[in-house]
N, CA, C, O and CB atoms as a CASP TS submission, in Angstrom:
PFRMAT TS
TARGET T0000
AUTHOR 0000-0000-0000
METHOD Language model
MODEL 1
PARENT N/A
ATOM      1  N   UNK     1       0.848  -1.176   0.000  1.00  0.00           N
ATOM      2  CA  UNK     1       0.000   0.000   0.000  1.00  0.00           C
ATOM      3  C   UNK     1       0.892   1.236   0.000  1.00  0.00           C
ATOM      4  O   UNK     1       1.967   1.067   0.574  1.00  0.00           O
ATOM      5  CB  UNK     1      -0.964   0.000   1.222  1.00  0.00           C
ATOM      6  N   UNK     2       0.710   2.254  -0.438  1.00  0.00           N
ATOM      7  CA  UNK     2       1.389   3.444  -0.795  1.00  0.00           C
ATOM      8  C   UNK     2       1.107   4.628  -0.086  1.00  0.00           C
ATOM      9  O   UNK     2      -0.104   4.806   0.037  1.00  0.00           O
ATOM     10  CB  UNK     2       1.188   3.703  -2.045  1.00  0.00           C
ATOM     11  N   UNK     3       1.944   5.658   0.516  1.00  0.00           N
ATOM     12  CA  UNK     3       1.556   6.517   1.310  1.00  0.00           C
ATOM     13  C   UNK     3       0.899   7.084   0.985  1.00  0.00           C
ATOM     14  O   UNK     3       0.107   7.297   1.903  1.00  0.00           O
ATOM     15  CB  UNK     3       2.116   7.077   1.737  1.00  0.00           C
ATOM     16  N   UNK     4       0.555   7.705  -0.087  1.00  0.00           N
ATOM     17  CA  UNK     4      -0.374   8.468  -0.666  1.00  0.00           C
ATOM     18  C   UNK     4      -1.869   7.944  -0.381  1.00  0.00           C
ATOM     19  O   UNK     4      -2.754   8.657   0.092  1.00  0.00           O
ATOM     20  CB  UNK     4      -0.043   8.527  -2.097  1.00  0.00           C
ATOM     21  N   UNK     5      -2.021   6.574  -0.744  1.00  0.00           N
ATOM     22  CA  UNK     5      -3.133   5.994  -0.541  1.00  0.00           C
ATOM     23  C   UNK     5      -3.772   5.726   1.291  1.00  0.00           C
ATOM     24  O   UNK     5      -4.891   5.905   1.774  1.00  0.00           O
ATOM     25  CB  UNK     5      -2.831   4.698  -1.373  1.00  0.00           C
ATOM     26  N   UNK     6      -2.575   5.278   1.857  1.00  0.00           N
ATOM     27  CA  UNK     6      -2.661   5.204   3.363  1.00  0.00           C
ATOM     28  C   UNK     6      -3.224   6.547   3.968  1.00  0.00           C
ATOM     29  O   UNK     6      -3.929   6.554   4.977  1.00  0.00           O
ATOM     30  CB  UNK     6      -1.200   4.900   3.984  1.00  0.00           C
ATOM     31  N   UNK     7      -2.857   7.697   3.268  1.00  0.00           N
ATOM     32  CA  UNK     7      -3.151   8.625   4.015  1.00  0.00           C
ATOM     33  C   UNK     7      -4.561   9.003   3.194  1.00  0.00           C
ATOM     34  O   UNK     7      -5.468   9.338   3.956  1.00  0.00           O
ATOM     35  CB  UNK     7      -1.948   9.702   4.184  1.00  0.00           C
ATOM     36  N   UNK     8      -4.805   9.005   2.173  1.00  0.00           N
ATOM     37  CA  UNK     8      -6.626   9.275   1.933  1.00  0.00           C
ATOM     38  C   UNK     8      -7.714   8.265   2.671  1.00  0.00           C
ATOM     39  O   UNK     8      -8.921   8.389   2.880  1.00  0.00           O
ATOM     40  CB  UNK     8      -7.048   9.040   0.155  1.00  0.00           C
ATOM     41  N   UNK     9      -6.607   7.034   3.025  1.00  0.00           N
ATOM     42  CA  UNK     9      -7.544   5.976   3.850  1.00  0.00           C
ATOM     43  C   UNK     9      -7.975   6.728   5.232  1.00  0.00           C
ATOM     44  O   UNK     9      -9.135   6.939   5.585  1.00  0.00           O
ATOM     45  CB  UNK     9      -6.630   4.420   4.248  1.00  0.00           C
ATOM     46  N   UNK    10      -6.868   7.061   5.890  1.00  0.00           N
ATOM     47  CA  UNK    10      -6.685   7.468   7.476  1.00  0.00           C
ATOM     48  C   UNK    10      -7.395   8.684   7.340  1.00  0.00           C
ATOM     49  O   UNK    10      -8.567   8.652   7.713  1.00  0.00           O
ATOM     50  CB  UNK    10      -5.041   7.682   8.153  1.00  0.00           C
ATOM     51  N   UNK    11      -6.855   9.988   6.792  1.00  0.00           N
ATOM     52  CA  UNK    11      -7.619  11.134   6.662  1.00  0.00           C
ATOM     53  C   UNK    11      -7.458  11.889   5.938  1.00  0.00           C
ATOM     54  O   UNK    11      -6.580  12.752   5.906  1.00  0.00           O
ATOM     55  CB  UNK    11      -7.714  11.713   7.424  1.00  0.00           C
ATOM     56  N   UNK    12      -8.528  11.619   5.030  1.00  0.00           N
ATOM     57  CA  UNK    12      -9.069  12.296   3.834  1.00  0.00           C
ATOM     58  C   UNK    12      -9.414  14.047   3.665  1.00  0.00           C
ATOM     59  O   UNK    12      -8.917  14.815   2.841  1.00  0.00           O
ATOM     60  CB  UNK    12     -10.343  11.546   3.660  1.00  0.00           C
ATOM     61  N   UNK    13     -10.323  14.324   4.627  1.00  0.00           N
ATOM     62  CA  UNK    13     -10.408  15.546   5.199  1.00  0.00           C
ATOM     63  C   UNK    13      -8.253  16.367   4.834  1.00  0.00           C
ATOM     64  O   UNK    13      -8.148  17.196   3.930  1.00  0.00           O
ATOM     65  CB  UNK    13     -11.089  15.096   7.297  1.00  0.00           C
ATOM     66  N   UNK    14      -7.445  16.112   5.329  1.00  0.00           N
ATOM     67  CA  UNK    14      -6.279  16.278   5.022  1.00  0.00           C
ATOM     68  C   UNK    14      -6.052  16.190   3.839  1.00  0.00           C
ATOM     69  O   UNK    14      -5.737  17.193   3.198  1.00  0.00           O
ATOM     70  CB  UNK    14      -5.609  15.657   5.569  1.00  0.00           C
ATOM     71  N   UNK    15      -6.156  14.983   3.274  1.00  0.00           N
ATOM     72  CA  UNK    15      -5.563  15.056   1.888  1.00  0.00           C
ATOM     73  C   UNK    15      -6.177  15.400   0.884  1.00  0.00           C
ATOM     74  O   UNK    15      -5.992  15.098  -0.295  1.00  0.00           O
ATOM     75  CB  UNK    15      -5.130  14.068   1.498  1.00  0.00           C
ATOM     76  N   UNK    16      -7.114  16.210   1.479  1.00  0.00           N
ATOM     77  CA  UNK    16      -8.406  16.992   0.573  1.00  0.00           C
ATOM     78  C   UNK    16      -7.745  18.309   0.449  1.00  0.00           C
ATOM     79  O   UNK    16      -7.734  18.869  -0.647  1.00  0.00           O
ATOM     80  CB  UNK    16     -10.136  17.165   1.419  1.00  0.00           C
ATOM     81  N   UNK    17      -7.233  18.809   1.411  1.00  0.00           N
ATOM     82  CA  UNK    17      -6.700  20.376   1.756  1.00  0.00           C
ATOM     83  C   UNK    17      -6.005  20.142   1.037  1.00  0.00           C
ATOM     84  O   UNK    17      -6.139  20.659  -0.072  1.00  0.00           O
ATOM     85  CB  UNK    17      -6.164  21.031   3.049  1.00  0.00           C
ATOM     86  N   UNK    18      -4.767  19.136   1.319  1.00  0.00           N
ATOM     87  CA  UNK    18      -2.879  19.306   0.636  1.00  0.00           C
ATOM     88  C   UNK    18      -4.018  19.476  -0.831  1.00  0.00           C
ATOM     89  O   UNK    18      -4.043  20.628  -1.264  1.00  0.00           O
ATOM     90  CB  UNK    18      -1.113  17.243   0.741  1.00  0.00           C
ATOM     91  N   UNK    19      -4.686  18.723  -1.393  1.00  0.00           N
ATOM     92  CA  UNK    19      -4.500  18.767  -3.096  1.00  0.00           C
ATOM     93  C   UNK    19      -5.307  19.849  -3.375  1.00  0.00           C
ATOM     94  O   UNK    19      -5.316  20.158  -4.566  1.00  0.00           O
ATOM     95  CB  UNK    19      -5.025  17.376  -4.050  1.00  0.00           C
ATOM     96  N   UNK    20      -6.107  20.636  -2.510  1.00  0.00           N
ATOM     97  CA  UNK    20      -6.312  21.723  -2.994  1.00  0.00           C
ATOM     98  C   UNK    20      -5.374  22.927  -3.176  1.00  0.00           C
ATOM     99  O   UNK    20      -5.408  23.717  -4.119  1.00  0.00           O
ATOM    100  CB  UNK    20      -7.161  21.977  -2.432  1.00  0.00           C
ATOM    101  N   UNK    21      -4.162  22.955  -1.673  1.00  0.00           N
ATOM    102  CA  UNK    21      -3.235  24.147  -1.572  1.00  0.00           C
ATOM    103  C   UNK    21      -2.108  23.480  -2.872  1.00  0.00           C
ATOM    104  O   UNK    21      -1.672  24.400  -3.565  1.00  0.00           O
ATOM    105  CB  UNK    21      -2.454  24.417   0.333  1.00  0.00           C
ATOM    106  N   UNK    22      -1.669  22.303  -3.230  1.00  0.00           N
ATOM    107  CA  UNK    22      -1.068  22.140  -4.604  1.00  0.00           C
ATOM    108  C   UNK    22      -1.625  22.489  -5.660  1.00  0.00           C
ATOM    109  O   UNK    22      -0.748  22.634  -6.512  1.00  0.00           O
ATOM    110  CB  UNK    22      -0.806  21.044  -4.883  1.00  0.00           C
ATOM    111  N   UNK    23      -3.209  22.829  -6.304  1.00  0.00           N
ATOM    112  CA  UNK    23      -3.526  23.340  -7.165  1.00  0.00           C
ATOM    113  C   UNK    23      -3.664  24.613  -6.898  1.00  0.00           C
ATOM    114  O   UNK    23      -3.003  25.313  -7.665  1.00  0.00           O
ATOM    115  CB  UNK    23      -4.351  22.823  -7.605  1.00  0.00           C
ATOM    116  N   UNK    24      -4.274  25.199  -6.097  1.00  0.00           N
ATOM    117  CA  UNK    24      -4.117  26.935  -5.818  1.00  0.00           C
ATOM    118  C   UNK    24      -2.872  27.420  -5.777  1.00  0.00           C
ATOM    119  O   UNK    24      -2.636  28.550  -6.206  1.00  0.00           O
ATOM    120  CB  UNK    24      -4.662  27.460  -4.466  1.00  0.00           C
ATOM    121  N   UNK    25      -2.011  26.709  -5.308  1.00  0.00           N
ATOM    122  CA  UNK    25      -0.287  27.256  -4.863  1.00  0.00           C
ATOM    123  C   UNK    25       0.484  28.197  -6.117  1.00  0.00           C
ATOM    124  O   UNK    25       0.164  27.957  -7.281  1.00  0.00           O
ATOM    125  CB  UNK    25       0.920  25.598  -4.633  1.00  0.00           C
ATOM    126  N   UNK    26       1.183  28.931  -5.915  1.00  0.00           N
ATOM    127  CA  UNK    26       1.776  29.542  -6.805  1.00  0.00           C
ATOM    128  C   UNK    26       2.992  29.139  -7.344  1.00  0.00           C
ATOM    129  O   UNK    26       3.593  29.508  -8.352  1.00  0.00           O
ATOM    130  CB  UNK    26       1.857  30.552  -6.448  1.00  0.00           C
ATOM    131  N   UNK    27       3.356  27.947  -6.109  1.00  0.00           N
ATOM    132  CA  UNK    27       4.590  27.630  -6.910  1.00  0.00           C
ATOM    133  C   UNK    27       4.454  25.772  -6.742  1.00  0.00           C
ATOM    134  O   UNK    27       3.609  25.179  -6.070  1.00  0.00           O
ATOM    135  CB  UNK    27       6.263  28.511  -6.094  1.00  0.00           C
ATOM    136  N   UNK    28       5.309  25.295  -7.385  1.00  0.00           N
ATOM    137  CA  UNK    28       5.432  23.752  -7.097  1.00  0.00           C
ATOM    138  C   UNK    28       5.889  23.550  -6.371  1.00  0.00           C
ATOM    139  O   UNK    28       6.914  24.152  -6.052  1.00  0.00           O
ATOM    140  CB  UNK    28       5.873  22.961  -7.721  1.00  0.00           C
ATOM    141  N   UNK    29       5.319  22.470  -5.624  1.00  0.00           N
ATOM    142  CA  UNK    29       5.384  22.145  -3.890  1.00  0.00           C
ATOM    143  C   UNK    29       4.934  20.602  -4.118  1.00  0.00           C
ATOM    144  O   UNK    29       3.839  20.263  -4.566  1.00  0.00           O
ATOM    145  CB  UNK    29       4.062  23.240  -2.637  1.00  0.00           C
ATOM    146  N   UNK    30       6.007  19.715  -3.719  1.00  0.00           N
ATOM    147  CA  UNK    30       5.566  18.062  -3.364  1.00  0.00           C
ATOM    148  C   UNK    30       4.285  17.623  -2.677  1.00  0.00           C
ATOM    149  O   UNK    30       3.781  18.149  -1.685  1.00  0.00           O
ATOM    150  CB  UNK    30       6.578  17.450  -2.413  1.00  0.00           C
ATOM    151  N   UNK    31       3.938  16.812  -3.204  1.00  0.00           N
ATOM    152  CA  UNK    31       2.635  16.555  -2.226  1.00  0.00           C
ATOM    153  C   UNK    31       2.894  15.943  -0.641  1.00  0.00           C
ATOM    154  O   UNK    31       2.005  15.693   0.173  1.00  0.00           O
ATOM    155  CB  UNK    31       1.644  15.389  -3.030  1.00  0.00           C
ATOM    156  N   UNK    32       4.073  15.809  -0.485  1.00  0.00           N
ATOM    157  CA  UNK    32       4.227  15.462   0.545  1.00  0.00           C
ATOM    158  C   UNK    32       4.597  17.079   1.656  1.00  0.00           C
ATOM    159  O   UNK    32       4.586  17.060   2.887  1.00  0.00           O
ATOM    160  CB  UNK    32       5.309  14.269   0.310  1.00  0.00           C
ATOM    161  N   UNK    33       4.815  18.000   1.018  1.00  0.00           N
ATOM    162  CA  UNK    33       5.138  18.965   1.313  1.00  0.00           C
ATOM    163  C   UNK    33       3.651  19.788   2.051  1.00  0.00           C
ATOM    164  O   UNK    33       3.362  20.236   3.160  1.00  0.00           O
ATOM    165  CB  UNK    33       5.852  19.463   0.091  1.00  0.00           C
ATOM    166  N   UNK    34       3.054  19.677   0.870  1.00  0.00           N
ATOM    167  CA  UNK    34       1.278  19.925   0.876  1.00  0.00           C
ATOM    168  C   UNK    34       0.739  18.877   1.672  1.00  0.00           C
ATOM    169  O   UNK    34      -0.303  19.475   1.942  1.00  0.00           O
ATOM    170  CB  UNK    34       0.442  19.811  -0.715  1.00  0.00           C
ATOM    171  N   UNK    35       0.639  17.994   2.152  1.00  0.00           N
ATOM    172  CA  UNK    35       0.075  17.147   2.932  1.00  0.00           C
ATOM    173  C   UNK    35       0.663  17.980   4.610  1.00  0.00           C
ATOM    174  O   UNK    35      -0.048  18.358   5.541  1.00  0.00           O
ATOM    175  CB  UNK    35       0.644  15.397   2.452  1.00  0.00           C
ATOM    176  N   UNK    36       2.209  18.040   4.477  1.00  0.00           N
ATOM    177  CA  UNK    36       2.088  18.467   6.023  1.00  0.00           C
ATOM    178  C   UNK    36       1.376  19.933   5.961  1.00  0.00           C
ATOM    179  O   UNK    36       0.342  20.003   6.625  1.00  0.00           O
ATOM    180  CB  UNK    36       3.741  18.562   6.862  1.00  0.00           C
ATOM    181  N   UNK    37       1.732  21.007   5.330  1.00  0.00           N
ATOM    182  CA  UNK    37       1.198  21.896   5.582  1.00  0.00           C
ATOM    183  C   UNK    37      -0.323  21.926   6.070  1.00  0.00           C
ATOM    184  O   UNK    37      -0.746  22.550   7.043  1.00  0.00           O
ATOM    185  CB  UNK    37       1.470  22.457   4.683  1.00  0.00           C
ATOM    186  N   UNK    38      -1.271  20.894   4.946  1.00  0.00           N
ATOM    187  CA  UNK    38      -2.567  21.053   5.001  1.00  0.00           C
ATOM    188  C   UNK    38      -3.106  20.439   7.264  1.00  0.00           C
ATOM    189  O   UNK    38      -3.908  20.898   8.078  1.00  0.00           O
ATOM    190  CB  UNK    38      -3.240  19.783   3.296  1.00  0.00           C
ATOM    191  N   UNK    39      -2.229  19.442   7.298  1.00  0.00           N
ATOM    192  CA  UNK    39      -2.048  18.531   8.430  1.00  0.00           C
ATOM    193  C   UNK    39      -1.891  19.944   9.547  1.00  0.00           C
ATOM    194  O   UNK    39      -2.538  19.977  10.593  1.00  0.00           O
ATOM    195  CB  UNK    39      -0.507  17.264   8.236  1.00  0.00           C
ATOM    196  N   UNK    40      -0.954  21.049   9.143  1.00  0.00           N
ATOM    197  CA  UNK    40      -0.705  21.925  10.211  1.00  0.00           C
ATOM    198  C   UNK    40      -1.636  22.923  10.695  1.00  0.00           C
ATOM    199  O   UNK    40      -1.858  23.540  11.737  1.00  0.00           O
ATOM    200  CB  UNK    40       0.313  22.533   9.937  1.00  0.00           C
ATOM    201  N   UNK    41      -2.317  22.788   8.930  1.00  0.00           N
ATOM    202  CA  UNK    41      -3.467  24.047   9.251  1.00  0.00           C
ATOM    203  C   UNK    41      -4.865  23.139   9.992  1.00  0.00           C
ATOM    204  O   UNK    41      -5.520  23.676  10.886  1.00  0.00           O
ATOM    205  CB  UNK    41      -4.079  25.018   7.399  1.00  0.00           C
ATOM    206  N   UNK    42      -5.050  22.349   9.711  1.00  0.00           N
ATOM    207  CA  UNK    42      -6.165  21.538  10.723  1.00  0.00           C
ATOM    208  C   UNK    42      -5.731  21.102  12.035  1.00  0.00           C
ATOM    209  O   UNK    42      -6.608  21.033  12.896  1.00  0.00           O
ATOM    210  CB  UNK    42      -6.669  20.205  10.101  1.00  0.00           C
ATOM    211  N   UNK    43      -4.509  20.787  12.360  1.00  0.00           N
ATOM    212  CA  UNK    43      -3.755  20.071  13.719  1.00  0.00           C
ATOM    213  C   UNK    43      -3.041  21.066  14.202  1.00  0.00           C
ATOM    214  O   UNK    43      -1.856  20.749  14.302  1.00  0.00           O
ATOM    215  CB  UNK    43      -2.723  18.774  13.494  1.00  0.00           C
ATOM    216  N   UNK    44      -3.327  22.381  14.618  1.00  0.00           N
ATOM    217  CA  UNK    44      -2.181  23.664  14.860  1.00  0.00           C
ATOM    218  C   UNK    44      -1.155  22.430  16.046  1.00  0.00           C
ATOM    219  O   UNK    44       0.009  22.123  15.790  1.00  0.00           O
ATOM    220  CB  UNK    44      -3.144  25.709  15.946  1.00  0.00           C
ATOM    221  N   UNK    45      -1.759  22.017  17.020  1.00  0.00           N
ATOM    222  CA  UNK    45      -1.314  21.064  18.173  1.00  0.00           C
ATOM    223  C   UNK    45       0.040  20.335  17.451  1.00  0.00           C
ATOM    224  O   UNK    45       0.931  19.887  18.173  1.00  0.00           O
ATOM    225  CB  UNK    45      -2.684  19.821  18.655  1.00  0.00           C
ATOM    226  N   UNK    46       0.096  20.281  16.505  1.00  0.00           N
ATOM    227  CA  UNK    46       0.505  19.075  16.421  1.00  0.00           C
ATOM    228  C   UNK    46       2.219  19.790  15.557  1.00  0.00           C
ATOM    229  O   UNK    46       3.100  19.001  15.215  1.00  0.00           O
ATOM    230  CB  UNK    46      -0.832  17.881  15.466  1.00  0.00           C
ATOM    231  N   UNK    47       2.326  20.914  15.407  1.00  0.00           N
ATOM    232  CA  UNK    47       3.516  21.621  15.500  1.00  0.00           C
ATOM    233  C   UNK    47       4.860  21.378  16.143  1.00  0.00           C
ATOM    234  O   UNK    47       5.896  21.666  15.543  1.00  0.00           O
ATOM    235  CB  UNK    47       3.188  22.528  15.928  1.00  0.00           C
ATOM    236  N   UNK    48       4.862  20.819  17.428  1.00  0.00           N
ATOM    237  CA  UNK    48       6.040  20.180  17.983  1.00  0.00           C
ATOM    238  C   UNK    48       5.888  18.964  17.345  1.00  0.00           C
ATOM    239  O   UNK    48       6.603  19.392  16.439  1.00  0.00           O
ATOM    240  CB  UNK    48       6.160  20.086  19.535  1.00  0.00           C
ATOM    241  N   UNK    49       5.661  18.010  17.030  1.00  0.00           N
ATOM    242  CA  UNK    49       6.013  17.105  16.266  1.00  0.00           C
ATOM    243  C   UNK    49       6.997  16.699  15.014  1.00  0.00           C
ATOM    244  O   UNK    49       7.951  15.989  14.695  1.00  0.00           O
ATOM    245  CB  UNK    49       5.202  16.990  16.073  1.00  0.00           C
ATOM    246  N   UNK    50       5.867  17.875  14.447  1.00  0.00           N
ATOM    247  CA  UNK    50       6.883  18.393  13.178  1.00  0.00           C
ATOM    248  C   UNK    50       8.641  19.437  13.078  1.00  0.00           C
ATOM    249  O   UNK    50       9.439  19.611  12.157  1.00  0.00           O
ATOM    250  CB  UNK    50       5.767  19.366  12.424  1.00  0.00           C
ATOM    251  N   UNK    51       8.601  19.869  14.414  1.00  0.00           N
ATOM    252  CA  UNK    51      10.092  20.624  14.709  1.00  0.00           C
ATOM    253  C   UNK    51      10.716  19.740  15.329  1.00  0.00           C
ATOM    254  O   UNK    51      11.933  19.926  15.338  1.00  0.00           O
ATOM    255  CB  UNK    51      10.177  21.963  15.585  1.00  0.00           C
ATOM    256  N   UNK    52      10.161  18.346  16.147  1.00  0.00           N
ATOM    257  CA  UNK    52      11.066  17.961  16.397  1.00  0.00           C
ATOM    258  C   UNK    52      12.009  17.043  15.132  1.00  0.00           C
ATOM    259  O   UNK    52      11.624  16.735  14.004  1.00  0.00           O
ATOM    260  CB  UNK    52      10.652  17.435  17.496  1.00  0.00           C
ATOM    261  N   UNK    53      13.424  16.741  15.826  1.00  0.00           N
ATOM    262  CA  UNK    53      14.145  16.375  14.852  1.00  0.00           C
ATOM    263  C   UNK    53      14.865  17.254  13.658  1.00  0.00           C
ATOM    264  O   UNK    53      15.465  16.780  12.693  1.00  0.00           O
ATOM    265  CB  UNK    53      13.412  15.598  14.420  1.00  0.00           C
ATOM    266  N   UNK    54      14.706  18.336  13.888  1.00  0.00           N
ATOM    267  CA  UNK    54      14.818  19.586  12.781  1.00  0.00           C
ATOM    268  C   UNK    54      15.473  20.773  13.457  1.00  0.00           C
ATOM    269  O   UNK    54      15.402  21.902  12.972  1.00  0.00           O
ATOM    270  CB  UNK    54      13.270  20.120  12.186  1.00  0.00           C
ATOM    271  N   UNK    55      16.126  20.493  14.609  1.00  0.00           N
ATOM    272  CA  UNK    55      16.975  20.860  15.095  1.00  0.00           C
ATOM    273  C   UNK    55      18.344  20.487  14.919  1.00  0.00           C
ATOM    274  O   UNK    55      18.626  19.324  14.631  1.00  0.00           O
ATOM    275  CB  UNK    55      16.649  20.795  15.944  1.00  0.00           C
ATOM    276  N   UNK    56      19.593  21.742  15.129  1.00  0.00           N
ATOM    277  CA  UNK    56      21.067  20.549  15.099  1.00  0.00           C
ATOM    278  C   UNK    56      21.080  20.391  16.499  1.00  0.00           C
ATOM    279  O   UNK    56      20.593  20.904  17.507  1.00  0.00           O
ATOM    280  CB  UNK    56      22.873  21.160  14.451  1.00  0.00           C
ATOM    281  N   UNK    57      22.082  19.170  16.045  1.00  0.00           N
ATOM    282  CA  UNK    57      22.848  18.305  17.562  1.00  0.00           C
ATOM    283  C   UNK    57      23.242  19.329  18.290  1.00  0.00           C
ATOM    284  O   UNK    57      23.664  20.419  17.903  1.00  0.00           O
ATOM    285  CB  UNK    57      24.343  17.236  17.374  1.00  0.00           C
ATOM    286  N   UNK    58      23.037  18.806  19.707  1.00  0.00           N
ATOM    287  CA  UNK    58      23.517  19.963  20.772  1.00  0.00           C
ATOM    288  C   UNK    58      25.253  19.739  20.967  1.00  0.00           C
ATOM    289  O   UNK    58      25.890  20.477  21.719  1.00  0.00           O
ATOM    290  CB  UNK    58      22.580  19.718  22.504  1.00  0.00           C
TER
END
């Protein structure tokens, strides 16, 4: 099964947004790119998740 597909299974609502902000977008943006964004604008919470790891080593 393919991520793309896993994630319209799990939540659709999401991967409804990402493919709308990839067709409105002004510039080209991965859908994986558009999936988190769309994920950030419905899940504000869920922001530390996404920074973690995206820090350098202390």
């Amino acid at each position: 099964m393919s991520l793309n597909l896993l994630r319209w299974v799990l939540t659709p609502r999401t991967s409804l947004l990402a493919r709308r902000i990839r067709r409105t977008g002004r510039h080209e943006i991965s859908p994986d790119t558009a999936w988190r964004l769309a994920r950030l604008q419905l899940h504000p919470d869920e922001v530390p998740y996404r920074n973690h790891g995206h820090s350098p080593p202390p």
